[in-house]
C-alpha positions in Angstrom: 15.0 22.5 -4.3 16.2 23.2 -7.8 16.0 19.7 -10.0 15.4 20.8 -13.8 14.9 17.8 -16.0 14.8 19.3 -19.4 16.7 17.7 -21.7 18.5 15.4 -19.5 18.1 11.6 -19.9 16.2 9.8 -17.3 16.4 5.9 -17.3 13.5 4.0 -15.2 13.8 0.8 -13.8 10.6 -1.1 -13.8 7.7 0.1 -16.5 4.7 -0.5 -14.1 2.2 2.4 -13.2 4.6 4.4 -11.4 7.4 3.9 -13.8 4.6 4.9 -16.7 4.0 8.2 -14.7 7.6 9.2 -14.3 8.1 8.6 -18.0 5.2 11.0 -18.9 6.1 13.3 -16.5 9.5 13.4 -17.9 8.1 14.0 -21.4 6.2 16.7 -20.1 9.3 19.0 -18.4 11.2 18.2 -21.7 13.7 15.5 -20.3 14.3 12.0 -22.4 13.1 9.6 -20.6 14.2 5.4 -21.1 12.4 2.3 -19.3 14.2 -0.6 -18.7 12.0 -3.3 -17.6 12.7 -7.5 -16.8 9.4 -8.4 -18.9 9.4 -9.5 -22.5 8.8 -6.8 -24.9 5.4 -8.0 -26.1 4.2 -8.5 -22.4 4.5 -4.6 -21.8 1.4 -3.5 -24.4 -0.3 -2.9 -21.6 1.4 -0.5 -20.0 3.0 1.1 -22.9 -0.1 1.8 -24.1 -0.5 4.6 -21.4 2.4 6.4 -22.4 1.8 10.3 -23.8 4.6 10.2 -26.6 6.0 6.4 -27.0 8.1 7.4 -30.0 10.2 9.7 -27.6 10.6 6.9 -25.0 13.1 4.3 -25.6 12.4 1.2 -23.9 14.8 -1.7 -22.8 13.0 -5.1 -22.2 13.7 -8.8 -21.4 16.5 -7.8 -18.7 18.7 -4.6 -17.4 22.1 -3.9 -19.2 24.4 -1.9 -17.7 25.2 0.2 -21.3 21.7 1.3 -21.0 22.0 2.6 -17.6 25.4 4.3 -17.4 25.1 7.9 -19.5 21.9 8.5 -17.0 21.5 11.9 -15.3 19.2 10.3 -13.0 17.8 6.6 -12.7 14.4 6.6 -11.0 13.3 3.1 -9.1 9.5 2.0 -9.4 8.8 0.9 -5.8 9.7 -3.0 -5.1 13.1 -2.5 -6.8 15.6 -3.3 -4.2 18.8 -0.7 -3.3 21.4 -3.4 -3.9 20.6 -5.1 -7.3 23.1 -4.3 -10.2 21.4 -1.6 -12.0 21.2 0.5 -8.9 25.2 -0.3 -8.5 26.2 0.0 -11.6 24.4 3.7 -11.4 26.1 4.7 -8.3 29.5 3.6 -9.6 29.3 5.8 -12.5 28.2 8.4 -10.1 24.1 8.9 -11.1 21.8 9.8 -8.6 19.3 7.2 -7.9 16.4 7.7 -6.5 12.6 6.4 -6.3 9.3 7.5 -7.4 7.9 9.1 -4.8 11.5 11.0 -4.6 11.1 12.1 -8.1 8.2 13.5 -7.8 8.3 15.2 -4.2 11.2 17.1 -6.0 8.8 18.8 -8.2 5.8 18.7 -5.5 4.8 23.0 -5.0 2.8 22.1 -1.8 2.5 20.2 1.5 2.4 16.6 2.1 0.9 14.7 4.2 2.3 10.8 3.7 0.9 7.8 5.7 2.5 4.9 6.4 2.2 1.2 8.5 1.7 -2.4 8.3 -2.1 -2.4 8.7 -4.4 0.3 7.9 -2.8 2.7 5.6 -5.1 2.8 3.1 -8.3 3.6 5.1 -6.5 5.8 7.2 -5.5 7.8 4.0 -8.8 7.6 2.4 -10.0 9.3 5.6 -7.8 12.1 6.5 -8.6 12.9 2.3 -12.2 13.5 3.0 -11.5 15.3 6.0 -9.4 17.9 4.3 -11.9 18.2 1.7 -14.6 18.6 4.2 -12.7 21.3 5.6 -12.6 23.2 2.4 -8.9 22.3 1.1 -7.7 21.0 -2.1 -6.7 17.5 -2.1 -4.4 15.1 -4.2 -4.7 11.3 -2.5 -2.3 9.3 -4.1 0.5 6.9 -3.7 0.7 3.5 -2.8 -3.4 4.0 -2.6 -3.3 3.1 -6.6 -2.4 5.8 -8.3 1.2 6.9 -8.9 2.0 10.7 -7.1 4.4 11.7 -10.3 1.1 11.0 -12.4 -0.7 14.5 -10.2 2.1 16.3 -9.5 2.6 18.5 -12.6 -0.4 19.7 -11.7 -0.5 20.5 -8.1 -1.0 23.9 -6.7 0.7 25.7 -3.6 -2.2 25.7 -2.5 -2.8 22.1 -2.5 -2.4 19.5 0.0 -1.4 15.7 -1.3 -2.3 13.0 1.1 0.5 10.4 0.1 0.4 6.4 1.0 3.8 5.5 1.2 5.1 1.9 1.4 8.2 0.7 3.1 9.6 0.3 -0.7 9.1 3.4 -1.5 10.2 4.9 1.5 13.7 3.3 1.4 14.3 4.6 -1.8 13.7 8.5 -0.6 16.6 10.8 0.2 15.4 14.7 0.9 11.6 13.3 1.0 9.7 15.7 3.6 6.0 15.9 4.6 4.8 18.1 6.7 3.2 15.3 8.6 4.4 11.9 8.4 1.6 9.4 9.9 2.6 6.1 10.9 -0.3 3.6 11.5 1.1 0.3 13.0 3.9 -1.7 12.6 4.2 -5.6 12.6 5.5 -8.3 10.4 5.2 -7.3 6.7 6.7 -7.8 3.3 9.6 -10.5 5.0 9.8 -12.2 1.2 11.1 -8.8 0.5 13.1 -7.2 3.0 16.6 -9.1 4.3 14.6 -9.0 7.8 12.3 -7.2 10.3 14.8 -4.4 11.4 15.4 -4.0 7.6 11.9 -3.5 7.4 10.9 -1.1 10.5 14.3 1.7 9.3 12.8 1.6 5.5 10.0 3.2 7.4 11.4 5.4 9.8 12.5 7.0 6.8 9.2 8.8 6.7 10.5 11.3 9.6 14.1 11.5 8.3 14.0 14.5 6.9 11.6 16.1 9.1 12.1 19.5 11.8 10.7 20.8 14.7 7.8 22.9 11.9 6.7 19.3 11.1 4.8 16.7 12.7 4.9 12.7 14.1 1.6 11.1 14.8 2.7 8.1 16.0 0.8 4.8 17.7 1.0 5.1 21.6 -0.2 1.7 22.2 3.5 -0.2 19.9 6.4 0.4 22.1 8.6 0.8 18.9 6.8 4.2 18.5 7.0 5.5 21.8 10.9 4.6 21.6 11.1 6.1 18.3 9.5 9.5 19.3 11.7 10.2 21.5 14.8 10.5 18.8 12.7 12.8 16.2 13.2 16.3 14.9 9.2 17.0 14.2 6.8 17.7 17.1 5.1 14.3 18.0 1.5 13.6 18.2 0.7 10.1 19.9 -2.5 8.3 18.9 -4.1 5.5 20.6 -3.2 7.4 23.6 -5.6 7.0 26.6 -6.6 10.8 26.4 -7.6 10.4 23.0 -11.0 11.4 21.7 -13.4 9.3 24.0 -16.0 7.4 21.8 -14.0 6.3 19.3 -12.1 2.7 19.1 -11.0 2.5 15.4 -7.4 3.1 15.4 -7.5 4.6 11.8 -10.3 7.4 12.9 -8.0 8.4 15.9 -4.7 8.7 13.5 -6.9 10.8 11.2 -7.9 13.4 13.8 -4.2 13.2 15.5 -3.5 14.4 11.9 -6.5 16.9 11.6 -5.2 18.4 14.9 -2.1 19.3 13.3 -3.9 20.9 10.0 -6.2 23.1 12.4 -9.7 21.3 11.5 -12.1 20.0 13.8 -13.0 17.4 15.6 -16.8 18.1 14.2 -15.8 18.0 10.4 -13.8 14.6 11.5 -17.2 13.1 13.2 -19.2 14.1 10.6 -16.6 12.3 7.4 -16.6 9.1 10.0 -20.4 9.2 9.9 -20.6 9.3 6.6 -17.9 7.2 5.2 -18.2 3.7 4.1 -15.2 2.4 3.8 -12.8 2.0 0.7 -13.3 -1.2 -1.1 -11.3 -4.2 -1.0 -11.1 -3.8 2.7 -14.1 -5.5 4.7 -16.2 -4.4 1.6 -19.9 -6.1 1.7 -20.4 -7.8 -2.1 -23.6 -9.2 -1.5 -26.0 -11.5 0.5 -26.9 -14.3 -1.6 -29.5 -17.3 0.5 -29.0 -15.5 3.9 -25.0 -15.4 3.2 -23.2 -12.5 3.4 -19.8 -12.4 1.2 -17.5 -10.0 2.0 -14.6 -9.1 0.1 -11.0 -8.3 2.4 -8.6 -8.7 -0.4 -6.6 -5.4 1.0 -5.4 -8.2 3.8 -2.3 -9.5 3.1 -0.6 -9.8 6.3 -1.8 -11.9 9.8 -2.6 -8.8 11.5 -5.0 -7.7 8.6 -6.8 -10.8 8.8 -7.0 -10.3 12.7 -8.7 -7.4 12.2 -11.3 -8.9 10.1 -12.1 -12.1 11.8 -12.4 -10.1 14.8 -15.3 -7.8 13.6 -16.9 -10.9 12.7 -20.2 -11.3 14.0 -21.4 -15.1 12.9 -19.2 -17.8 11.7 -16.6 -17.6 8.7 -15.9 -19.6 5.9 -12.2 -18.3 5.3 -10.9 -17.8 1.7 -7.0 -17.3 2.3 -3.9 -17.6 0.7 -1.6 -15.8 -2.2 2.1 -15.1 -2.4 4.0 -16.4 1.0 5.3 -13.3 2.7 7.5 -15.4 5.4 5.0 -14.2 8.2 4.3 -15.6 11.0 0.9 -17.7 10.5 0.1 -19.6 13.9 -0.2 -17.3 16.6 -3.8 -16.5 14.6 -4.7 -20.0 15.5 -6.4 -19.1 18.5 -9.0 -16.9 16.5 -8.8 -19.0 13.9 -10.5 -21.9 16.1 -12.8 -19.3 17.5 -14.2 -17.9 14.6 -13.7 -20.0 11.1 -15.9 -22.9 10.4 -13.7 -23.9 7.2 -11.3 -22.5 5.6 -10.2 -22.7 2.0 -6.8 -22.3 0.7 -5.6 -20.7 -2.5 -2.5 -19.7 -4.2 1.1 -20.8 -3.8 1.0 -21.0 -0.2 -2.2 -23.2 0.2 -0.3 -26.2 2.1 1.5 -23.5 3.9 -2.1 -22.7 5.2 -3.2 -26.2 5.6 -0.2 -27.3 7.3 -1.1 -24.4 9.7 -4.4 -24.0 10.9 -5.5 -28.0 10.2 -5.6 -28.9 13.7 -8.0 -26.2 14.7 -10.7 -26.4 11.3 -11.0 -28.2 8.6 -8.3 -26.5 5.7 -9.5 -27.5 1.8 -7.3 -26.1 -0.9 -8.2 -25.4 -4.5 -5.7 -24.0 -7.3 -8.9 -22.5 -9.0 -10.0 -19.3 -7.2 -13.8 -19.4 -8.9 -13.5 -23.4 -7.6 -12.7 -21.9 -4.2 -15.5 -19.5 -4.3 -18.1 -21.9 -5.0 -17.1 -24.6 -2.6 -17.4 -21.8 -0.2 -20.9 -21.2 -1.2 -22.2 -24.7 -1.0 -20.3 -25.0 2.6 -21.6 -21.4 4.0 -25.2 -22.2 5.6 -28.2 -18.7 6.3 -26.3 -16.7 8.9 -22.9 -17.1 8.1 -20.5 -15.6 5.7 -17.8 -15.6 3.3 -14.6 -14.1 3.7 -12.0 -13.6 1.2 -8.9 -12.6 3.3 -6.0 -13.8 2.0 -2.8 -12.6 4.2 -0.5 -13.1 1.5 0.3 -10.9 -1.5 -1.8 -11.4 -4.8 0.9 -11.9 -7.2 1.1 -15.6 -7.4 -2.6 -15.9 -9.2 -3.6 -11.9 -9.9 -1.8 -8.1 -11.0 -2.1 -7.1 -7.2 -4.9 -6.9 -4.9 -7.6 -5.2 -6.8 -7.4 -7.7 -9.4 -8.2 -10.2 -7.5 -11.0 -8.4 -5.2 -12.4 -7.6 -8.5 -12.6 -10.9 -10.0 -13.8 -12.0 -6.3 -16.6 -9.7 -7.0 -17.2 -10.6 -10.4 -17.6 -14.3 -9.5 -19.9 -13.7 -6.3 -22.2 -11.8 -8.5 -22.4 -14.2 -11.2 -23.6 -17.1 -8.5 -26.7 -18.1 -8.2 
């Protein structure tokens, strides 16, 4: 589709990475681009800093106004930003397109995508179905919700490039003519609640991923979630089912079977898939090993941030768990993880704004200390954990209260496990 930017003005709500890279890429096809951002002026340095031209960027902190939005051509949302607050409205009324990020840039995308979603599992799925295409000799952009922003690539993308996307529910209910060619959805449970009006809200912003979709495109969906098998039935693109029980015999990991559903649809092997699932180690912050330090293995998770996350983890754990946990309160549903709570944690130490929430929980089945220091938390964790057991940092809540997101704070997880002694 046509969608020329130069020289029109572009105003962007939010000025974190992907706002950044929709600014620069606006700079780049000659448009005018103008951040509006909620944060204080001089608590923006950081990301300012990563602009190509800031002197033709004009920037309105400390709060929206809606003079700054209304001679738009477009406004572009940074994921997170809801549909209904008054920036988007006062757009619409004045008859501006809005869209989001990933939008913005799919516009300008020459080449296929293949986007990934879920509640669980996104990331490693993502990471894998990336190494496969490069093992099969294609050219491959991963980006997205992965970390780095797909408007920050795209100008230089290829036709004959293939971008493997991780797409959130945020950004996914911000799309309008968004189309991959295959559209991968992982799993879906409770998620993101402190954020979405409620669970229905929650499960359309992702069906969005097939919205657009026809019968050249694909649907690997999860056979073993009702919701999916429903849902398959009512799409445009031809469905490929995962989790099915004549899927590839050997292999239990529901993120390897998605990625060769998805390989299936690209034409590549089920031996270039084997051989990228031998050889890949994970991507880090989810189950990554840090170190063994007296016979004690600590293991960073910080990717978890919702129950079913954490279920994973505790239950591909092989000796008992001293459980770090806690963040930002989602409004999930914590006790039905009781049961393998009381199984598999030997003490568990809360963090972050929803420590009691934890305490209040799981005290009945193992002893619950909280700590408003994370490094305090860490190291009562190491004088608890005896040879044999291990350390788990997996919060299932988001990392906002205490850290910039999750890698912040499996990084500084890291940084204090290595310092210990």
């Amino acid at each position: 589709m046509s969608f020329d930017i130069s020289a029109k003005k572009v105003t962007i709500i939010g000025a974190a990475r992907s706002g950044i890279a929709v600014a620069n890429a606006v700079l780049r096809l000659g448009g005018f681009p103008r951040i509006s951002e909620t944060k204080p002026f001089d608590q923006l340095n950081a990301q300012l800093i990563e602009l190509s031209d800031p002197k033709r960027v004009t920037i309105e902190a400390g709060g929206h106004s809606q003079a700054f939005i209304q001679d738009s051509d477009y406004v572009v949302l940074s994921p997170g930003v809801r549909l209904d607050v008054p920036p988007v409205q006062w757009a619409r009324d004045r008859g501006i397109e809005v869209m989001g990020e990933v939008e913005f840039a799919f516009r300008l995308c020459p080449c296929p995508v293949v986007a990934i979603t879920g509640s669980n599992g996104k990331t490693t799925t993502s990471t894998v179905i990336a190494q496969i295409l490069k093992a099969a000799g294609h050219p491959v952009c991963l980006c997205g919700n992965i970390g780095s922003p797909f408007s920050k690539h795209v100008l230089e993308l290829t036709a004959s490039d293939t971008v493997v996307l991780e797409i959130s529910s945020f950004q996914l209910e911000s799309t309008v003519h968004f189309k991959p060619h295959v559209a991968v959805w992982t799993n879906f449970s409770q998620n993101h609640l402190d954020q979405h009006k409620d669970l229905e809200e929650y499960f359309q912003a992702k069906c969005k991923i097939f919205a657009n979709q026809d019968n050249h495109d694909f649907a690997v969906l999860n056979y073993t979630q009702s919701e999916h098998r429903r849902l398959a039935q009512h799409l445009k693109a031809q469905v490929r089912l995962f989790n099915a029980p004549e899927n590839f015999a050997g292999i239990d990991n529901p993120n390897y079977l998605a990625a060769i559903e998805t390989a299936h649809t690209l034409g590549i092997s089920d031996e270039i898939c084997l051989k990228v699932f031998s050889e890949f180690k994970g991507v880090e912050h989810r189950l990554e090993f840090v170190r063994n330090l007296g016979g004690v293995d600590f293991i960073n998770d910080s990717k978890s941030t919702t129950v079913e996350a954490s279920r994973w983890a505790l239950e591909r754990a092989d000796r008992p768990v001293i459980m770090i946990c806690g963040g930002r309160d989602k409004i999930l549903d914590y006790p039905p993880l009781k049961p393998l709570v009381a199984k598999k944690v030997k003490h568990m130490i809360a963090i972050g704004e929803m420590r009691e929430i934890m305490k209040a929980t799981f005290c009945d089945v193992v002893t619950v200390d909280t700590f408003t220091s994370f490094e305090e938390a860490i190291k009562a964790a190491r004088r608890i954990a005896q040879p044999g057991e291990c350390v788990l940092l997996s919060p299932m809540g988001a990392s906002f209260d205490m850290f910039d997101d999750y890698e912040h704070r499996g990084r500084c997880f890291k940084e204090i496990v290595n310092r210990l002694t």
